[in-house]
N, C-alpha and C positions, 0 to 999 in steps of 0.2 A: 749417186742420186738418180740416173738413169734420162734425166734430161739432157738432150745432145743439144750440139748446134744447129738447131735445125731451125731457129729463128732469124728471122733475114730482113732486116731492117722495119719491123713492125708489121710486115704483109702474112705471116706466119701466126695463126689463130690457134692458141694453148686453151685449152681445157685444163684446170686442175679442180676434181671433185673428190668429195668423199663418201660412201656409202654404208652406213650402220642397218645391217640385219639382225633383229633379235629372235632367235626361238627356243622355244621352251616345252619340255617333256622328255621322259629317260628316250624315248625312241630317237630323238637325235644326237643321242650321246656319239654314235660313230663317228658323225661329223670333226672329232675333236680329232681323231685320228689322220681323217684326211687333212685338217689344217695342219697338225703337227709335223706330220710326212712333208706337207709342200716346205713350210719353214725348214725342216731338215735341209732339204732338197736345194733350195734358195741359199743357206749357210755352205752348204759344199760346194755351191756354185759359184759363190765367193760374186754378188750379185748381178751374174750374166742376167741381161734383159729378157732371151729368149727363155732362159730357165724360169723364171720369174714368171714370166708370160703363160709358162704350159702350168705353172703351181696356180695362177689367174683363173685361168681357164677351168684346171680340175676342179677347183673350190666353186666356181660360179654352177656348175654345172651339176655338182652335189650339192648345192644349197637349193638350185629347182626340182632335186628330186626329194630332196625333205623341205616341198612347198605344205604340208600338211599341219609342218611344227612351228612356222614363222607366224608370230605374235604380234610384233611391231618394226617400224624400218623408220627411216630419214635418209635424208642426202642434202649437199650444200657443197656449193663450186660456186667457182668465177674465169671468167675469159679473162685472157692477159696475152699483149703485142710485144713485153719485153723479154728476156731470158732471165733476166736476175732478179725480177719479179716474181716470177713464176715459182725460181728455184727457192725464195723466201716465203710464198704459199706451199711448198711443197712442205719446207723443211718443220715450217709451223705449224702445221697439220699430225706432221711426223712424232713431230714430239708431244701434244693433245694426246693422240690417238696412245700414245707410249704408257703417258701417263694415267689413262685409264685403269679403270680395276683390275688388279691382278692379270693386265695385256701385255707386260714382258715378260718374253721368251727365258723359260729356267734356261739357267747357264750351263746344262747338261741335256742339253736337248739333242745335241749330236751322237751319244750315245745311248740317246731310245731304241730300242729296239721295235719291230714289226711284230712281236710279241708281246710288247706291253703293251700297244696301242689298238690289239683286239679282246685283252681284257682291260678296258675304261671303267672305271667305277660310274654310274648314272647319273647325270648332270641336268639338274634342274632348270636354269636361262644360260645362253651363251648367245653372245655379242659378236656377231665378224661385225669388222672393222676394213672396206677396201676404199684405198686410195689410189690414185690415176693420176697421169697427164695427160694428154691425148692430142693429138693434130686435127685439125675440123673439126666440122660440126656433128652433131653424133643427138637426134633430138630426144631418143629414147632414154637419154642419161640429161639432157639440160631442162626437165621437168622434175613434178614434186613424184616422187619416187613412193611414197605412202601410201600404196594403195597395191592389191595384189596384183593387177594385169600391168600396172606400170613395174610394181618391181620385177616382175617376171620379164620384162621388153628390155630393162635397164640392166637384167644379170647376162641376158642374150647379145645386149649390143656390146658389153664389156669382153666378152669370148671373142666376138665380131674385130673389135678391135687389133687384139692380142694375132690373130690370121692373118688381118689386113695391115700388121706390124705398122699399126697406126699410134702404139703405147710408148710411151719417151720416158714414164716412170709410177712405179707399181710399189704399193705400199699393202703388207697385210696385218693386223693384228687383229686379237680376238681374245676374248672376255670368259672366263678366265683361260690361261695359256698353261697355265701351270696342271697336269694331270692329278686329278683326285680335289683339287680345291675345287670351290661351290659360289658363284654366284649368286646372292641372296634378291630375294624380290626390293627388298630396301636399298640394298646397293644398288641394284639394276637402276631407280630410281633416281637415288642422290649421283652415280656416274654417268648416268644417258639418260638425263631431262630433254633429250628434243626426241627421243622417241614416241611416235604416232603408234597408237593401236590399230590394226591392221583389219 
Protein backbone atom coordinates (compact mmCIF):
# COMPACT_ATOMS: atom_id res chain seq x y z
CA UNK A 1 0.00 0.00 0.00
CA UNK A 2 2.90 2.38 0.74
CA UNK A 3 0.95 4.20 3.50
CA UNK A 4 3.04 3.97 6.90
CA UNK A 5 2.32 4.72 10.24
CA UNK A 6 2.79 7.99 10.09
CA UNK A 7 -0.63 9.00 11.56
CA UNK A 8 -0.66 10.00 15.09
CA UNK A 9 -3.83 10.27 16.74
CA UNK A 10 -5.67 12.57 14.17
CA UNK A 11 -2.91 15.55 14.21
CA UNK A 12 -1.27 13.93 10.87
CA UNK A 13 -3.16 15.57 7.62
CA UNK A 14 -3.38 12.79 4.57
CA UNK A 15 -3.94 13.71 1.21
CA UNK A 16 -5.31 10.99 -1.00
CA UNK A 17 -5.79 12.35 -4.67
CA UNK A 18 -6.05 11.30 -8.00
CA UNK A 19 -4.86 12.83 -11.33
CA UNK A 20 -6.22 11.80 -14.88
CA UNK A 21 -4.16 13.34 -17.93
CA UNK A 22 -5.43 12.79 -21.23
CA UNK A 23 -3.36 13.22 -24.47
CA UNK A 24 -3.69 12.52 -27.87
CA UNK A 25 -1.64 12.42 -31.19
CA UNK A 26 1.01 9.82 -32.61
CA UNK A 27 3.85 12.34 -31.22
CA UNK A 28 3.10 11.02 -27.81
CA UNK A 29 3.30 7.66 -28.42
CA UNK A 30 6.86 7.47 -26.49
CA UNK A 31 5.17 8.27 -23.64
CA UNK A 32 3.93 4.58 -23.49
CA UNK A 33 7.47 3.57 -23.25
CA UNK A 34 8.31 5.58 -20.46
CA UNK A 35 5.07 4.46 -18.48
CA UNK A 36 5.79 0.81 -19.26
CA UNK A 37 9.69 0.99 -18.25
CA UNK A 38 8.53 2.69 -14.77
CA UNK A 39 5.75 -0.26 -14.22
CA UNK A 40 8.62 -2.55 -15.15
CA UNK A 41 10.76 -0.94 -12.84
CA UNK A 42 8.13 -0.71 -9.83
CA UNK A 43 7.27 -4.78 -10.59
CA UNK A 44 11.06 -5.47 -9.82
CA UNK A 45 11.08 -3.42 -7.07
CA UNK A 46 8.56 -5.50 -5.63
CA UNK A 47 6.81 -1.94 -4.36
CA UNK A 48 9.76 -0.06 -2.69
CA UNK A 49 8.44 3.45 -2.15
CA UNK A 50 11.43 5.15 -3.24
CA UNK A 51 11.50 3.08 -6.56
CA UNK A 52 7.98 4.14 -7.08
CA UNK A 53 8.86 7.72 -6.24
CA UNK A 54 11.73 8.02 -8.92
CA UNK A 55 9.04 5.94 -11.75
CA UNK A 56 6.52 9.36 -10.22
CA UNK A 57 8.87 11.63 -10.86
CA UNK A 58 10.10 10.23 -14.35
CA UNK A 59 6.41 10.08 -15.70
CA UNK A 60 5.45 13.57 -14.13
CA UNK A 61 8.32 15.21 -15.77
CA UNK A 62 7.81 13.51 -19.36
CA UNK A 63 4.24 14.36 -19.29
CA UNK A 64 5.54 18.32 -19.02
CA UNK A 65 7.51 17.78 -21.79
CA UNK A 66 4.78 16.43 -24.06
CA UNK A 67 2.60 19.52 -22.63
CA UNK A 68 1.85 20.06 -26.54
CA UNK A 69 -0.18 16.62 -26.71
CA UNK A 70 -2.40 17.06 -23.41
CA UNK A 71 -6.21 17.39 -24.44
CA UNK A 72 -7.91 17.10 -21.23
CA UNK A 73 -7.23 16.39 -17.29
CA UNK A 74 -9.26 16.09 -13.89
CA UNK A 75 -8.33 15.49 -10.43
CA UNK A 76 -10.38 14.54 -7.19
CA UNK A 77 -8.99 13.94 -3.43
CA UNK A 78 -10.01 14.26 -0.09
CA UNK A 79 -8.24 15.06 3.46
CA UNK A 80 -8.44 12.32 5.93
CA UNK A 81 -7.04 12.29 10.08
CA UNK A 82 -7.53 8.48 10.15
CA UNK A 83 -5.11 5.72 8.79
CA UNK A 84 -7.71 3.22 7.82
CA UNK A 85 -9.62 5.76 6.21
CA UNK A 86 -7.19 6.70 4.05
CA UNK A 87 -5.90 3.15 3.38
CA UNK A 88 -9.84 2.39 2.17
CA UNK A 89 -9.58 5.65 -0.26
CA UNK A 90 -6.52 4.49 -1.34
CA UNK A 91 -7.59 1.05 -2.08
CA UNK A 92 -10.89 2.20 -3.74
CA UNK A 93 -9.38 4.34 -6.11
CA UNK A 94 -6.83 1.56 -6.80
CA UNK A 95 -9.26 -0.68 -8.02
CA UNK A 96 -11.44 2.34 -10.24
CA UNK A 97 -8.40 3.28 -11.80
CA UNK A 98 -7.63 -0.79 -12.53
CA UNK A 99 -10.64 -1.15 -13.84
CA UNK A 100 -10.41 1.47 -16.46
CA UNK A 101 -9.99 0.77 -20.19
CA UNK A 102 -7.58 -1.63 -21.16
CA UNK A 103 -5.29 0.13 -17.72
CA UNK A 104 -4.06 -3.41 -16.48
CA UNK A 105 -0.63 -4.10 -16.82
CA UNK A 106 -0.22 -7.23 -19.58
CA UNK A 107 0.98 -10.07 -17.49
CA UNK A 108 4.29 -10.02 -19.49
CA UNK A 109 5.28 -6.96 -18.99
CA UNK A 110 8.46 -7.90 -17.13
CA UNK A 111 9.78 -9.35 -20.16
CA UNK A 112 9.52 -6.24 -22.43
CA UNK A 113 12.29 -5.40 -23.65
CA UNK A 114 14.03 -1.59 -24.34
CA UNK A 115 13.50 -2.70 -27.90
CA UNK A 116 10.09 -3.01 -28.07
CA UNK A 117 9.26 -0.11 -26.45
CA UNK A 118 11.19 2.22 -29.00
CA UNK A 119 9.33 0.57 -31.78
CA UNK A 120 5.54 1.53 -30.32
CA UNK A 121 3.07 1.14 -32.97
CA UNK A 122 1.14 5.20 -32.91
CA UNK A 123 -1.34 5.65 -30.30
CA UNK A 124 -4.08 7.81 -30.80
CA UNK A 125 -5.58 9.02 -26.78
CA UNK A 126 -3.72 7.76 -23.72
CA UNK A 127 -4.93 8.24 -20.21
CA UNK A 128 -2.24 8.38 -17.25
CA UNK A 129 -3.91 7.75 -14.35
CA UNK A 130 -1.64 8.95 -10.98
CA UNK A 131 -2.70 8.41 -7.64
CA UNK A 132 -0.90 9.72 -4.16
CA UNK A 133 -1.03 10.01 -0.48
CA UNK A 134 0.72 12.78 0.69
CA UNK A 135 1.55 14.29 4.30
CA UNK A 136 0.45 18.15 4.28
CA UNK A 137 -0.78 20.61 2.62
CA UNK A 138 0.50 20.79 -0.93
CA UNK A 139 -2.11 23.63 -2.60
CA UNK A 140 -0.87 23.10 -6.03
CA UNK A 141 -2.44 19.49 -6.17
CA UNK A 142 -5.76 20.57 -3.72
CA UNK A 143 -7.30 22.74 -6.53
CA UNK A 144 -9.33 22.03 -9.92
CA UNK A 145 -6.29 20.79 -11.82
CA UNK A 146 -8.23 21.47 -15.39
CA UNK A 147 -6.56 23.89 -16.73
CA UNK A 148 -2.99 24.10 -18.29
CA UNK A 149 -0.89 26.19 -15.77
CA UNK A 150 -2.71 24.45 -12.87
CA UNK A 151 -1.85 21.04 -14.23
CA UNK A 152 1.50 21.97 -15.01
CA UNK A 153 1.94 23.34 -10.92
CA UNK A 154 0.14 19.96 -9.87
CA UNK A 155 2.68 17.61 -12.16
CA UNK A 156 5.62 19.88 -10.43
CA UNK A 157 4.44 19.81 -6.82
CA UNK A 158 3.92 15.76 -7.25
CA UNK A 159 8.04 15.58 -8.21
CA UNK A 160 8.21 18.03 -5.24
CA UNK A 161 6.75 15.80 -3.06
CA UNK A 162 8.49 12.45 -4.19
CA UNK A 163 12.18 14.78 -2.97
CA UNK A 164 10.65 15.96 0.05
CA UNK A 165 9.65 12.04 0.61
CA UNK A 166 6.46 13.58 1.60
CA UNK A 167 4.62 10.40 -0.63
CA UNK A 168 3.17 7.52 1.82
CA UNK A 169 1.59 5.92 -1.45
CA UNK A 170 1.78 6.13 -5.34
CA UNK A 171 -0.45 4.55 -7.60
CA UNK A 172 0.12 4.58 -11.71
CA UNK A 173 -2.10 3.28 -14.35
CA UNK A 174 -2.73 4.37 -17.82
CA UNK A 175 -5.15 3.89 -20.69
CA UNK A 176 -4.37 1.69 -22.77
CA UNK A 177 -1.31 -0.27 -20.85
CA UNK A 178 -1.33 -3.10 -23.16
CA UNK A 179 1.43 -2.14 -26.29
CA UNK A 180 -0.28 -1.88 -29.87
CA UNK A 181 -4.11 -1.67 -28.46
CA UNK A 182 -5.91 1.77 -29.15
CA UNK A 183 -7.93 3.79 -27.23
CA UNK A 184 -10.91 4.93 -29.16
CA UNK A 185 -12.44 8.39 -28.91
CA UNK A 186 -15.76 6.60 -27.73
CA UNK A 187 -14.22 4.64 -25.11
CA UNK A 188 -12.10 7.55 -24.06
CA UNK A 189 -15.71 8.98 -23.41
CA UNK A 190 -17.78 6.13 -21.97
CA UNK A 191 -14.36 5.37 -19.48
CA UNK A 192 -13.29 9.05 -18.48
CA UNK A 193 -16.55 11.06 -18.34
CA UNK A 194 -15.09 13.54 -15.80
CA UNK A 195 -12.53 14.56 -18.12
CA UNK A 196 -12.35 18.55 -18.77
CA UNK A 197 -11.04 19.79 -22.20
CA UNK A 198 -8.10 21.56 -21.73
Amino acid sequence: MGIGNLFQMGKTRFIVTRLFVHLSGSGATPLLGVLNRAARDAIAADGDLDTLGEGLATICQSLLQYRDFWKSAANEGDEYWDEGDASTAIEELFTDSAQRYLSELPPNLSTTSDDDLLTLPPTGNLVVMLTVAYEGEVPDLETNLADLEALEYGLKALISLHYNQKLRAIQVHFSPAQLGDELTDDQLLQNFPELIPL
